[in-house]
C-alpha positions in Angstrom: 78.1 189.2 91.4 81.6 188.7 90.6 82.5 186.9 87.6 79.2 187.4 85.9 78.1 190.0 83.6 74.2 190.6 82.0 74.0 193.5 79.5 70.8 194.6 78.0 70.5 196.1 74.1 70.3 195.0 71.2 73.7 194.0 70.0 76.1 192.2 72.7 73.5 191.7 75.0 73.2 188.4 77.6 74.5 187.2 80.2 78.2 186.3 80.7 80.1 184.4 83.2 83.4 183.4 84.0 84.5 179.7 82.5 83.9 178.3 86.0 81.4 179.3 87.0 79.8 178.7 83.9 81.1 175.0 84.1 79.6 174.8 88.1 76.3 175.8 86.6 76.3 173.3 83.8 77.5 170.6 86.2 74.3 171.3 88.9 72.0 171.6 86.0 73.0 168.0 84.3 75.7 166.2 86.5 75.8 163.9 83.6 77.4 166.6 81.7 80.0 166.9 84.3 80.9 163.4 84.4 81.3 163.6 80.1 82.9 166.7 80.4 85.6 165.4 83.0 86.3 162.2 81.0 86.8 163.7 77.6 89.1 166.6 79.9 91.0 163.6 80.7 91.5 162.3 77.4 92.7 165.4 76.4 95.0 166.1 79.0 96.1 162.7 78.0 96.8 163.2 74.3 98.7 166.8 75.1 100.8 164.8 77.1 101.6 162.5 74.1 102.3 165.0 71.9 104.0 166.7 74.4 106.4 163.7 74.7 106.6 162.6 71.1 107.5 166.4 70.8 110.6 166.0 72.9 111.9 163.0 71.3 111.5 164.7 67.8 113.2 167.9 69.0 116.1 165.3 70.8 116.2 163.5 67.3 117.1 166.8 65.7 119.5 167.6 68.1 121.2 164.8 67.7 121.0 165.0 63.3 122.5 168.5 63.8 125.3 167.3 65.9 126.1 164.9 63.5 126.1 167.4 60.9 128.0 169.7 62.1 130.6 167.0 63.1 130.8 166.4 59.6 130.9 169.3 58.4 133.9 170.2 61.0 135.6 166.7 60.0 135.6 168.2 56.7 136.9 171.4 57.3 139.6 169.6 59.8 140.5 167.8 56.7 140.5 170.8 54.0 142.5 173.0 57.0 145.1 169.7 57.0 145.4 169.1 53.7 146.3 173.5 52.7 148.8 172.7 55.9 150.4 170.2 53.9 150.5 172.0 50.5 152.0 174.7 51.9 
């Protein structure tokens, strides 16, 4: 069958299947599980999405600090470039 695997020994040995179809066997054994699972999924897919947002506005925020330092930094240098032009 594909997407399941049985091996016999001693080390390594059971029977293996694919996340799925794993999850589809769980589901018809206790559909209760399936209705648990799929909430706290949700919930998860939920708080990604959070931090997935709160993520972009910290990376924005530096962005922005960066710009601002480097506008600084070049007002400074504008300055030191103005002031040699005027010793000169």
């Amino acid at each position: 069958m594909v997407g399941i695997i049985s091996r016999a020994g001693r080390y390594g040995a059971g029977t293996f299947a694919h996340v799925e179809i794993a999850l589809s066997f769980a589901y018809w054994l206790e559909p209760e599980f399936q209705v648990y699972f799929l909430k706290e999924f949700n919930r998860l897919k939920k708080e990604e999405a959070t931090l997935i947002e709160n993520g972009r506005k910290w990376a924005f925020e530096k962005l922005l600090r960066g710009a601002e330092e480097f506008t600084a930094v070049a007002k400074f240098g504008l300055e030191e470039v103005l002031r040699k032009d005027e010793e000169e």
